[in-house]
C-alpha positions in Angstrom: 38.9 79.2 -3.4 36.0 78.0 -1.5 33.8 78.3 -4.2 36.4 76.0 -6.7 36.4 73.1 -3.5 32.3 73.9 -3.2 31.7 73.0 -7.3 34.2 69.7 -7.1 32.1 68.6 -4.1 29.2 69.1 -6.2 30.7 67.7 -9.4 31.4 64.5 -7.4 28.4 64.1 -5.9 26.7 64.7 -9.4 28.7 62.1 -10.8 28.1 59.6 -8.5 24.2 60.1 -9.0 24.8 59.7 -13.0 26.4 56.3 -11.7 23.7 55.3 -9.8 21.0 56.0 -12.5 23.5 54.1 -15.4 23.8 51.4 -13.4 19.9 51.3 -12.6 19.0 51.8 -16.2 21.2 48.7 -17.1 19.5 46.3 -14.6 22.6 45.8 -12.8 20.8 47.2 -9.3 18.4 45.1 -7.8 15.7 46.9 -8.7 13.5 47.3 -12.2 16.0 48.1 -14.7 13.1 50.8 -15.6 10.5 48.1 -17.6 7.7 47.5 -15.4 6.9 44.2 -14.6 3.2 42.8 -14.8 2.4 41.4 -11.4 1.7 37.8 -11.4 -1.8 36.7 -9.4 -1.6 36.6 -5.8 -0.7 33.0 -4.4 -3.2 31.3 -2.8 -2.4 29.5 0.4 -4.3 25.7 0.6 -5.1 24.9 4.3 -5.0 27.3 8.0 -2.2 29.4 8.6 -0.2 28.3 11.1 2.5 30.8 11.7 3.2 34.5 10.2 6.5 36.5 9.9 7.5 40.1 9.2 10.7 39.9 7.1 12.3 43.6 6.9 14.2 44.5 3.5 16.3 46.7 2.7 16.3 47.8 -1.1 13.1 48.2 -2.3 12.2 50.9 -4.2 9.4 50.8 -6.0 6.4 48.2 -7.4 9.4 46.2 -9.5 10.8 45.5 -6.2 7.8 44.8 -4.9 6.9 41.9 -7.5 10.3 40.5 -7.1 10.7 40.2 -3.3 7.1 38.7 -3.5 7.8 36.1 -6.1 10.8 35.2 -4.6 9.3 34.7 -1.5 6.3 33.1 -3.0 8.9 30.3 -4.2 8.8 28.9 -0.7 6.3 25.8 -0.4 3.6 26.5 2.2 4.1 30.5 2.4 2.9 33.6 0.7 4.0 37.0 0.8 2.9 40.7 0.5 5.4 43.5 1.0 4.5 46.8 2.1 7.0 49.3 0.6 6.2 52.2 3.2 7.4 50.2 5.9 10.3 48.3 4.1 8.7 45.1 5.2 7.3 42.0 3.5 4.3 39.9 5.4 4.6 36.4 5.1 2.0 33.7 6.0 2.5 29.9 6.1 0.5 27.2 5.9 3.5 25.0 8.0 6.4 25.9 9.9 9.1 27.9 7.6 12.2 28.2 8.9 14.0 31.9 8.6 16.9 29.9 7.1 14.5 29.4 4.3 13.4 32.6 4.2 16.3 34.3 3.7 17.5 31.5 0.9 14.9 33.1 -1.5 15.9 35.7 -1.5 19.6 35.1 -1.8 21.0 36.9 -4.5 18.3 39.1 -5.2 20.4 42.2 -4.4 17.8 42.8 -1.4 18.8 42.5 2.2 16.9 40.8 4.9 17.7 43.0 7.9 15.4 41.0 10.6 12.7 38.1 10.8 10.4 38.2 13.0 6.8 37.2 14.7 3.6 38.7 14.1 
């Protein structure tokens, strides 16, 4: 008996990674949808920095994500980004005051979730 209840454990836990790895396959995660992307050049900031923020994101999962989170971020006028996958964290310097509001409308959507904004 326990080894009938052990194999359906395993059996649902099997098919629920099959999901996961459908639904990534078809795009419909917000990762890659497996294609790799070609990263776009880095934006360049005109004028002094003026403020930096750490944004934390949860989602990422690999160099797609990382391409996505930055261009989305990139999006905002006055402010670049670079994301650091190990620490689940994207960097993002401004060249005038950006509000988190704004921050967090880029990347509305994106199927990544901002989990805190802060300093530098």
């Amino acid at each position: 008996m326990a080894t009938a209840i052990v194999g359906i454990v395993v059996l649902i836990a099997l098919g629920f990674a099959v999901k996961g790895v459908l639904k990534h396959w078809r795009g419909e995660s917000s990762c890659c949808s497996g294609g790799a992307i070609t990263p776009p050049p880095k934006k360049k900031l005109d004028g002094a920095i003026v403020d930096t923020k750490i944004v934390d994101i949860e989602g990422m999962t690999c160099g797609n994500c990382k391409i996505r989170v930055e261009q989305a971020l990139d999006t905002i006028d006055g402010a670049a980004a670079e994301v650091n996958l190990h620490r689940n964290h994207a960097v993002v310097k401004m060249t005038r005051e950006v509000s988190n509001e704004e921050i967090r409308q880029a990347l509305a959507g994106s199927g990544y979730t901002i989990t805190g904004i802060h300093a530098k």
